[in-house]
MARLO-708922 format. One record per residue: residue in three letters; residue number from 1; z, x, y of N, C-alpha, C, O in turn. Coordinates in steps of 0.001 Angstrom, whole numbers, plus 500000, padded with zeros to 6 digits. Atoms other than C-alpha are relative to their C-alpha. Layout:
<sites>
SITE   aa    i     nzz     nxx     nyy    cazz    caxx    cayy     czz     cxx     cyy     ozz     oxx     oyy
SITE  ALA  NUM       Z       X       Y       Z       X       Y       Z       X       Y       Z       X       Y
...
</sites>
This chain:
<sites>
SITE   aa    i     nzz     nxx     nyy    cazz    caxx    cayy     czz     cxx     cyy     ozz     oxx     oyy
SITE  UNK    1  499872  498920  500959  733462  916283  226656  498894  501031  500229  497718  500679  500328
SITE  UNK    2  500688  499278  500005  732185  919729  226992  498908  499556  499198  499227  498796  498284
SITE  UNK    3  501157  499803  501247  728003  919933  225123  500754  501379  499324  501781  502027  499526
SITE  UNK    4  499760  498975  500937  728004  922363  222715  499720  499848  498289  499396  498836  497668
SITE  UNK    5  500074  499971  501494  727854  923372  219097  501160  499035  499395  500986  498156  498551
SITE  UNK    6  498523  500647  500361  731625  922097  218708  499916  498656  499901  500521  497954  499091
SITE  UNK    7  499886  501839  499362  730742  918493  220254  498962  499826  498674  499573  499331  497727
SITE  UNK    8  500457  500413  500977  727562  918246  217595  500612  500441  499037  499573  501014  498711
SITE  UNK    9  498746  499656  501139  730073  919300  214770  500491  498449  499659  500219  497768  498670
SITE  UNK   10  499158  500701  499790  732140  916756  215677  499410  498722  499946  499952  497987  499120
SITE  UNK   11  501213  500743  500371  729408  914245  215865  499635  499822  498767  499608  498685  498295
SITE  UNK   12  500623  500019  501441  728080  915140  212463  501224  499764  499262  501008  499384  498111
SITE  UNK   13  499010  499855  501010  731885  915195  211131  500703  498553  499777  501701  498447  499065
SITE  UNK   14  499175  501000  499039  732680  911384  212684  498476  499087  499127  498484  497856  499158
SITE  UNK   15  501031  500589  500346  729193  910462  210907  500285  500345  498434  500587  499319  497825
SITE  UNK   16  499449  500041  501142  730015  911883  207415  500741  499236  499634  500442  498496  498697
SITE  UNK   17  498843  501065  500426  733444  909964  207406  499317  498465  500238  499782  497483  499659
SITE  UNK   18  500341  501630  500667  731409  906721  207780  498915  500138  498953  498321  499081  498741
SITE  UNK   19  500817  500598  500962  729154  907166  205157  501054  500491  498795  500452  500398  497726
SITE  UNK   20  498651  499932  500667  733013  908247  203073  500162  498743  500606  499195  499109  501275
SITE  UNK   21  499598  501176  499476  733783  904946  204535  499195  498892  498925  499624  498375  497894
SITE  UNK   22  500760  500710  500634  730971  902995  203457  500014  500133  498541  500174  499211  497741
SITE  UNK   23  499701  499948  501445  731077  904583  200249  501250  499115  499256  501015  498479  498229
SITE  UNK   24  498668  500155  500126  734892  903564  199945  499887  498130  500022  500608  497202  499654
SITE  UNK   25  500042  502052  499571  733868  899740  200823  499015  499522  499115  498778  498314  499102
SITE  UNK   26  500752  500288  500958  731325  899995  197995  500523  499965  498958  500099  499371  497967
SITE  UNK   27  499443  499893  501349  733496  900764  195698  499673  500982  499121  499859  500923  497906
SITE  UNK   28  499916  499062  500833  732475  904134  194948  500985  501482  500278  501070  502345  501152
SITE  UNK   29  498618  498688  498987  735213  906745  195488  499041  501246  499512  498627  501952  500431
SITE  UNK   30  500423  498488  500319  733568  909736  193808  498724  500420  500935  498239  501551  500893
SITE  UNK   31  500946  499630  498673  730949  909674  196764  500594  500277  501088  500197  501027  501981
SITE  UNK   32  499169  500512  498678  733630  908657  199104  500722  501677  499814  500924  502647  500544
SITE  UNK   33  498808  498292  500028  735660  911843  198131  499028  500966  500724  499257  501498  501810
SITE  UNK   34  501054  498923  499653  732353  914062  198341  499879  499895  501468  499803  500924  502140
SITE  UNK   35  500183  499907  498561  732025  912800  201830  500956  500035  500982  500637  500164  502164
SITE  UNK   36  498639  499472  499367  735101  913297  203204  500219  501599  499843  500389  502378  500782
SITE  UNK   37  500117  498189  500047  735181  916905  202173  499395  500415  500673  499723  501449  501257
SITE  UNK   38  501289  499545  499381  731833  916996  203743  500607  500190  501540  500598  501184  502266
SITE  UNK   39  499164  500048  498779  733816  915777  206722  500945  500752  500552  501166  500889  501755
SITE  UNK   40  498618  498755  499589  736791  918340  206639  499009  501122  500639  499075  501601  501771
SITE  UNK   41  500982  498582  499695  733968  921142  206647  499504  499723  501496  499603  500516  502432
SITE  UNK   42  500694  500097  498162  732382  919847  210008  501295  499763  500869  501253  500634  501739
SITE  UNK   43  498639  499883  499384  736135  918982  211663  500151  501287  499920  500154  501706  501078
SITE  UNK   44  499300  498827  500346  737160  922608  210237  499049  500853  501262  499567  501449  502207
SITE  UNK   45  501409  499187  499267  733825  924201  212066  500211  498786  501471  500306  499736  502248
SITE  UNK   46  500029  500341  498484  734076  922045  215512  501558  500046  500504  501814  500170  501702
SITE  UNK   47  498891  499209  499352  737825  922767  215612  499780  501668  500768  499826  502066  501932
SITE  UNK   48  500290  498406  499890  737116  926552  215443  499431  500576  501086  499679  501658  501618
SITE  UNK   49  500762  499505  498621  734579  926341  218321  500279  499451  501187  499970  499852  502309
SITE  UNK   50  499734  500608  498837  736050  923738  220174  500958  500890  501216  501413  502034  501210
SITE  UNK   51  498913  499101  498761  738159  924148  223876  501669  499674  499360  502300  499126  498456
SITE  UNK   52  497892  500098  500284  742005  924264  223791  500184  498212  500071  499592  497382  500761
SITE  UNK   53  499447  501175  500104  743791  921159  222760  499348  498851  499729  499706  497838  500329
SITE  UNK   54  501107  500367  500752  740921  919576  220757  500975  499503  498798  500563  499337  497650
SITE  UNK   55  499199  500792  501324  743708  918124  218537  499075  498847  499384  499242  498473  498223
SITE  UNK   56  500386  501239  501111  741636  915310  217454  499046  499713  499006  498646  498720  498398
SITE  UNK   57  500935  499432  501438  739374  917564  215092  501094  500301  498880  500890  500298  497667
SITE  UNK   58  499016  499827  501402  742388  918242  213079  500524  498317  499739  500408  498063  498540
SITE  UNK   59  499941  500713  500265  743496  914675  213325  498769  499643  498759  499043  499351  497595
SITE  UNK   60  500987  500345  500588  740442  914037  211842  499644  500699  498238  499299  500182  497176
SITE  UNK   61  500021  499177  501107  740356  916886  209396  501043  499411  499079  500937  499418  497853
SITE  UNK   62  498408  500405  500790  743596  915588  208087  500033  498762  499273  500675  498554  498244
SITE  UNK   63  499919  501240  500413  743006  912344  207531  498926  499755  498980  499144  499291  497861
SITE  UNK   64  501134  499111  501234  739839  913270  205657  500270  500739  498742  499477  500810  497803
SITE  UNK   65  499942  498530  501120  741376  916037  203327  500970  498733  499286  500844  498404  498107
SITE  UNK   66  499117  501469  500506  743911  912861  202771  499056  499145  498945  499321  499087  497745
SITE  UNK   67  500445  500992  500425  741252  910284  201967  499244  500792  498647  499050  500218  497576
SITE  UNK   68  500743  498966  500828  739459  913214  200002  500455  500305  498297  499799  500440  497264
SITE  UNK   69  499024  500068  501007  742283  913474  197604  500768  501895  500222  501062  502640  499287
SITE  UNK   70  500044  498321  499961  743124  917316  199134  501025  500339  501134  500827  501199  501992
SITE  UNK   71  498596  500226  498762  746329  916887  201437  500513  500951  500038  500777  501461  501127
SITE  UNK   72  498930  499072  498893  748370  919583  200956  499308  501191  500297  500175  501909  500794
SITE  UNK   73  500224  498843  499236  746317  922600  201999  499180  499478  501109  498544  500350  501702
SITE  UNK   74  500823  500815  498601  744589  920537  204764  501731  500238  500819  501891  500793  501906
SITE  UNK   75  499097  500123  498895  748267  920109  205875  500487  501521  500594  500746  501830  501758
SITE  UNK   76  499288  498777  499654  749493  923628  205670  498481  500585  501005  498568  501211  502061
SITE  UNK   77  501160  499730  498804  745920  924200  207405  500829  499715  501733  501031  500423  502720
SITE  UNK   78  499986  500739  498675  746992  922016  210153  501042  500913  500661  500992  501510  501736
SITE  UNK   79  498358  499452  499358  750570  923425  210580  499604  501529  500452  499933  501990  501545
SITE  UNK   80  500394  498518  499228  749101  927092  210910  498719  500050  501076  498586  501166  501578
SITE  UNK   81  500584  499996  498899  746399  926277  213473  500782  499921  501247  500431  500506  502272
SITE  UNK   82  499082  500206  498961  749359  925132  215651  500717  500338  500168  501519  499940  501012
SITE  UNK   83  498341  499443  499930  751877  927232  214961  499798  501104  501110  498895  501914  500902
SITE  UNK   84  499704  499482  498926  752714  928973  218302  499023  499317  501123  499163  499591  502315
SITE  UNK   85  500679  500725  498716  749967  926573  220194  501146  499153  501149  501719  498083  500948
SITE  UNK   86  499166  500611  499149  752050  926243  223747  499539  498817  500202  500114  498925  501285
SITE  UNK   87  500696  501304  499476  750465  922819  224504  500385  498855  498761  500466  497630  498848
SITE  UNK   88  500521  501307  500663  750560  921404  221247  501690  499262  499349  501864  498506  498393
SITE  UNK   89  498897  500669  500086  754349  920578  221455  500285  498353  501070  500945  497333  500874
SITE  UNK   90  499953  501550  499176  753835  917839  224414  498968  499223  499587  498818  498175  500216
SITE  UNK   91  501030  500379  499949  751031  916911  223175  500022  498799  498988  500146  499275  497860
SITE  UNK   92  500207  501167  500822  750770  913104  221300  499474  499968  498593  499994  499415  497624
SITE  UNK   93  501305  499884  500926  747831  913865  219017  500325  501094  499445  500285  501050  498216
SITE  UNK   94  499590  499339  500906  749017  917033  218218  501170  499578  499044  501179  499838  497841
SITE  UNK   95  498693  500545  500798  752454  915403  217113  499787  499474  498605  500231  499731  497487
SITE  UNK   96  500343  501102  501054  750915  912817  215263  499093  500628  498978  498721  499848  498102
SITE  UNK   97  500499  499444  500911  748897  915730  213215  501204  500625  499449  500945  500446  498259
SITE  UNK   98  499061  499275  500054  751803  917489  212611  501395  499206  499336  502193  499456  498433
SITE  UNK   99  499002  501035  501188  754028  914752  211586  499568  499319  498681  500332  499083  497745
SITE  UNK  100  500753  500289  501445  751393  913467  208869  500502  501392  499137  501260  501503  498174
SITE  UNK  101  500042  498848  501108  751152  916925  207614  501759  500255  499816  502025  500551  498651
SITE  UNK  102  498794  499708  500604  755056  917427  207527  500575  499224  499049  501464  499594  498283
SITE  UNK  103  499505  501051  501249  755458  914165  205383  499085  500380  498764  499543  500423  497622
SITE  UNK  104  500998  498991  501068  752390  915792  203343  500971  501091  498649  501026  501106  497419
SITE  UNK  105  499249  498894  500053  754657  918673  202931  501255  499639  499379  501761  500510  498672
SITE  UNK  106  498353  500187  500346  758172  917011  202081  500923  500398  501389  502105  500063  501455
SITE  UNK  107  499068  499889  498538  759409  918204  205931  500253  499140  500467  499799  498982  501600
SITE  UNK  108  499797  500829  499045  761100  914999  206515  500419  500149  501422  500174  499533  502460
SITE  UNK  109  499278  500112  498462  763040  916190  209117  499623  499911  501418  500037  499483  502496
SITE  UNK  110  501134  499759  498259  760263  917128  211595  499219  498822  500502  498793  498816  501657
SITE  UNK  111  500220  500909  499508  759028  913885  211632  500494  499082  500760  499806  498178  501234
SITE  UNK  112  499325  501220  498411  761426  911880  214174  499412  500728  500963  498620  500234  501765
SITE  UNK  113  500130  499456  498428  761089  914514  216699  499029  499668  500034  498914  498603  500640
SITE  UNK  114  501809  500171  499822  757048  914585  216366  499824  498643  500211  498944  498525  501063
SITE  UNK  115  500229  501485  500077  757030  910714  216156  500213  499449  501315  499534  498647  501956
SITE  UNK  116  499161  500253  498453  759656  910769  219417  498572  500160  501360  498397  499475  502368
SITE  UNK  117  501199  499891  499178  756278  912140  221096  498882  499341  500047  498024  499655  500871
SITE  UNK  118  501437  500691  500452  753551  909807  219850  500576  498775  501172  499923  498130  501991
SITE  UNK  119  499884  501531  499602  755692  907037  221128  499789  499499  501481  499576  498317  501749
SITE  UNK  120  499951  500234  498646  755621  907445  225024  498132  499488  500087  497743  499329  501244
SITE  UNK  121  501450  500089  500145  751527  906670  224160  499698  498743  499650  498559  498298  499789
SITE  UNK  122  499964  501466  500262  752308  903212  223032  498699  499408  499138  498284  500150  498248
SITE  UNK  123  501369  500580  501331  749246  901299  220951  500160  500592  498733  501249  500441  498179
SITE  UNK  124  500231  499373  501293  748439  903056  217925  500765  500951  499712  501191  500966  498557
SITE  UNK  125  499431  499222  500214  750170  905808  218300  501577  499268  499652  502027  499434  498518
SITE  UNK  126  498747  500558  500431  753667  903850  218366  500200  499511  499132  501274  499617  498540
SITE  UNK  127  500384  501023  501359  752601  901689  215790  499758  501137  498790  500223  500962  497664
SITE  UNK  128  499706  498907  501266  751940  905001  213647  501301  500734  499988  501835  501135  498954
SITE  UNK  129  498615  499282  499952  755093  906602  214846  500583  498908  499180  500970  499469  498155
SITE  UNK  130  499066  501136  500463  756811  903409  213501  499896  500183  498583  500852  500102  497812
SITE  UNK  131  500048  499696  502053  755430  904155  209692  500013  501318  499630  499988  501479  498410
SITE  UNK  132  499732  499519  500525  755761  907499  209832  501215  500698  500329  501387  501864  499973
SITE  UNK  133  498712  499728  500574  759381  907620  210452  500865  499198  499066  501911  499552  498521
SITE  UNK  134  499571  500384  501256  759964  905152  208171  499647  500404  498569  500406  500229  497616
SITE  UNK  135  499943  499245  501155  758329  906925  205504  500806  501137  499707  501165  501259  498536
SITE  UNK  136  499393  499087  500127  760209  910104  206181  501992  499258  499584  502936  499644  498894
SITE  UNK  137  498798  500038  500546  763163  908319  206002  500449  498514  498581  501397  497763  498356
SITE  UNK  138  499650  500927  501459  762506  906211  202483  499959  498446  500339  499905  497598  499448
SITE  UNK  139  499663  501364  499847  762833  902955  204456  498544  498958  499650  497855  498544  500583
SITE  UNK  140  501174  501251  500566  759928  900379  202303  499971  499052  501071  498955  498770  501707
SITE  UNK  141  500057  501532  499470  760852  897469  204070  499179  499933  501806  498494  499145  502457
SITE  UNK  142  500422  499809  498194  760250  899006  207858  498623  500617  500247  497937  500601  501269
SITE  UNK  143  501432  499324  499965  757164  900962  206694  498993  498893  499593  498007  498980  500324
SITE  UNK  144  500898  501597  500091  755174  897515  205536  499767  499551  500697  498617  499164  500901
SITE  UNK  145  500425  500688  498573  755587  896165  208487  499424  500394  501049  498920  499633  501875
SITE  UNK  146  500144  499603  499329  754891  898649  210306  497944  500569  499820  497096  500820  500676
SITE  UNK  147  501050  499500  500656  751754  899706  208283  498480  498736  499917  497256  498839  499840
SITE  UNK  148  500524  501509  499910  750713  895822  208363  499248  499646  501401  498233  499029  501723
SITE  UNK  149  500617  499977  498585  750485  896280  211909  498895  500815  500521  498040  500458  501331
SITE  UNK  150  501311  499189  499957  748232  899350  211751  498760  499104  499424  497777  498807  500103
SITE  UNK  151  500818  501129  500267  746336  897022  209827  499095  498817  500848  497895  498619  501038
SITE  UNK  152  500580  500896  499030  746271  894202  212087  499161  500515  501135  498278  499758  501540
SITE  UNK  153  500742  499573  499182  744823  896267  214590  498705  500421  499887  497986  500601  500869
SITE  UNK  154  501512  499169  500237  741698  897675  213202  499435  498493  499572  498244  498324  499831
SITE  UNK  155  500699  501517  500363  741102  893580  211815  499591  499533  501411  498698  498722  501655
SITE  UNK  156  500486  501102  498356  740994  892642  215763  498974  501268  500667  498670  500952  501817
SITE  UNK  157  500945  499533  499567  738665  895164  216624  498922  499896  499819  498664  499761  498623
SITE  UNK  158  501068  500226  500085  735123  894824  217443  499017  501318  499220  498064  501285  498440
SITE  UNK  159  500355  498824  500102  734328  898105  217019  500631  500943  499033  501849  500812  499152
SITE  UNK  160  499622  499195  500445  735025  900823  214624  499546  501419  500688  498644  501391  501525
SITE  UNK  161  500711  499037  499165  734622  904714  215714  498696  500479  498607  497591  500717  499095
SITE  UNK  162  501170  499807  500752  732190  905471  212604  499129  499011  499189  498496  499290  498170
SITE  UNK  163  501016  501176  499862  730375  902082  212562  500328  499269  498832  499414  498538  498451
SITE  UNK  164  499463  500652  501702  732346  900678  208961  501050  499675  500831  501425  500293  501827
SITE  UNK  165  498889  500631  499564  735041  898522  209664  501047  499975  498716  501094  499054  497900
SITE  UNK  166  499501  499691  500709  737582  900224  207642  501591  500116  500823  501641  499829  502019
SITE  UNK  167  498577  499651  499472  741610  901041  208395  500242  501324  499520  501062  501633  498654
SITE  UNK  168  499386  498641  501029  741649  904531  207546  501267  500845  500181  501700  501733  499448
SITE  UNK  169  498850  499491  500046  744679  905283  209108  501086  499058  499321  502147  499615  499039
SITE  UNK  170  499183  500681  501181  746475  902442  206976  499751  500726  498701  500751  501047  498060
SITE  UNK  171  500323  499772  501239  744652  903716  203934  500615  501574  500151  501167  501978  499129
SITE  UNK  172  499489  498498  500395  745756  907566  204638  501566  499693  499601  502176  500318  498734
SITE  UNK  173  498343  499545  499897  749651  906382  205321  500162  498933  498668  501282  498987  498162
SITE  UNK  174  499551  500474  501281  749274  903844  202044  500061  501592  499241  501093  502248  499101
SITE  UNK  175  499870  498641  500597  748293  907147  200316  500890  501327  499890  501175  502065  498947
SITE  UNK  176  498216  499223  499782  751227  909242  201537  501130  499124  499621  502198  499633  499280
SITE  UNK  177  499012  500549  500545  753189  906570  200649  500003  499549  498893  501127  499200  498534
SITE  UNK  178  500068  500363  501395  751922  905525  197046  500587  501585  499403  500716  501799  498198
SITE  UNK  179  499546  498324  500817  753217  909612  196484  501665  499508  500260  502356  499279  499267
SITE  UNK  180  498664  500335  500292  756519  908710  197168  500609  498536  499633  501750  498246  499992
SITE  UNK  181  499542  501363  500126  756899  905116  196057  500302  498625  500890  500894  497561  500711
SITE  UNK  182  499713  500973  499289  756671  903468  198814  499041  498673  500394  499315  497527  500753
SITE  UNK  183  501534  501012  499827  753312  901625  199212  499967  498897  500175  500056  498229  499145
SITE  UNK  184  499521  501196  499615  753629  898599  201007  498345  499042  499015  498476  497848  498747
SITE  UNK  185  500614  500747  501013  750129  897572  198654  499457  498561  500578  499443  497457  500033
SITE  UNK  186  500650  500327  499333  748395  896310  201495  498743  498665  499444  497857  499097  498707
SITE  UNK  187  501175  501097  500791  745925  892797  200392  498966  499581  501620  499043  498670  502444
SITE  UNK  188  501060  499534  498673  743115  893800  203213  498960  500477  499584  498813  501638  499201
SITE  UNK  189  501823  499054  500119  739185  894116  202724  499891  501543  500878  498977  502335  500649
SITE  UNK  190  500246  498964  499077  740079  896996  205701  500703  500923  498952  500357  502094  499103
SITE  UNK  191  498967  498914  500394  742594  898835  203365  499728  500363  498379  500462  499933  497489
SITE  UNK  192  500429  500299  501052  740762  899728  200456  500269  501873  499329  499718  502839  499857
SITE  UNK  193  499546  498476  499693  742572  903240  198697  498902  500495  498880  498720  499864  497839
SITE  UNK  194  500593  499108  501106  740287  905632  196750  500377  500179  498881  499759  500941  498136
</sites>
C-alpha cells in the first residue's frame, strides 16, 4: 500500500473501530457508538485521499455508520461515491459495499447481481453473498445459516484485523436484519449487537 496521509487515516480509522469493538465487548454501547462515528470520520477522510479502487475504506465506513446506529446516509454516501466509478462494477469489495448499502436502502433487487460478484472470491465474501441475498429476498431460514457461518469464521481465527475478537460483519448483517425481522439472534460472545 501506497505511504501517505490516506494509509495513516486508515490506520487511525481500523484503530478507532477496535476500541468501538472493545467498547461493544464491555458492554458499553454509548462509547461503542461514539467510536464508530469516530471511525466513519477517518474511513470518510482516507477514502477521499486514497488511490482509485480503495473500496475497502467504504467497506469499512459502512460497516461502522451500521454498528454506529447511522446506516442510511452512510449508505446513500456509499452509493454516490460509486456512482459512475468504471472499476467498481467488477470489482468484489466494491459489490459487497454496494449490496449492504442497497439492503440499507430497501433496493432488494440490486442485491443478487452485486452478490453474483462477491461470489467468484469464495471465503468470506461467498459466505456474505450467501446472507445477503437471503436477506434481500426475506428467506430467515437461509440467512441463519448463512450468518452462523460468518460467525464460525471469525471463532476459528487467530487473529482479528483491530486486535478484539469480535464478528462485526455478523453483528452489522444481524443489524440489517433485526430491521426487517429477520435476525437469526445469534448466541456468540463474537456477536454482541449494540
Amino acid at each position: 500500500m501506497q505511504e501517505g496521509q490516506h494509509r495513516d487515516l486508515m490506520i487511525a480509522a481500523i484503530a478507532a473501530e477496535g476500541v468501538a469493538h472493545a467498547a461493544l465487548v464491555a458492554g458499553d454501547p454509548e462509547a461503542a457508538r461514539a467510536a464508530y462515528a469516530d471511525a466513519v470520520a477517518k474511513y470518510r477522510a482516507s477514502w477521499a485521499l486514497a488511490p482509485p479502487k480503495s473500496y475497502g475504506r467504504l467497506v469499512g465506513l459502512l460497516k461502522a455508520a451500521v454498528l454506529a446506529g447511522d446506516a442510511g446516509a452512510a449508505a446513500e454516501e456509499v452509493r454516490e461515491a460509486l456512482d459512475g466509478d468504471p472499476d467498481a462494477g467488477g470489482s468484489p469489495v466494491a459489490s459487497y459495499v454496494l449490496a449492504v448499502a442497497a439492503l440499507i436502502l430497501g433496493d432488494d433487487d440490486a442485491v443478487a447481481p452485486l452478490a453474483d460478484v462477491m461470489d467468484p472470491r469464495g471465503g468470506a465474501f461467498e459466505r456474505t453473498a450467501t446472507a445477503l441475498r437471503a436477506l434481500a429476498a426475506g428467506d430467515r431460514e437461509a440467512y441463519a445459516d448463512a450468518v452462523a457461518a460468518i460467525e464460525a469464521d471469525f471463532a476459528a481465527r487467530d487473529e482479528h484485523l483491530t486486535g478484539v475478537a469480535i464478528a462485526d460483519t455478523a453483528i452489522m448483517l444481524e443489524l440489517i436484519a433485526r430491521e426487517r425481522g429477520l435476525a437469526a439472534e445469534l448466541d456468540s460472545p463474537l456477536v454482541r449487537l449494540p
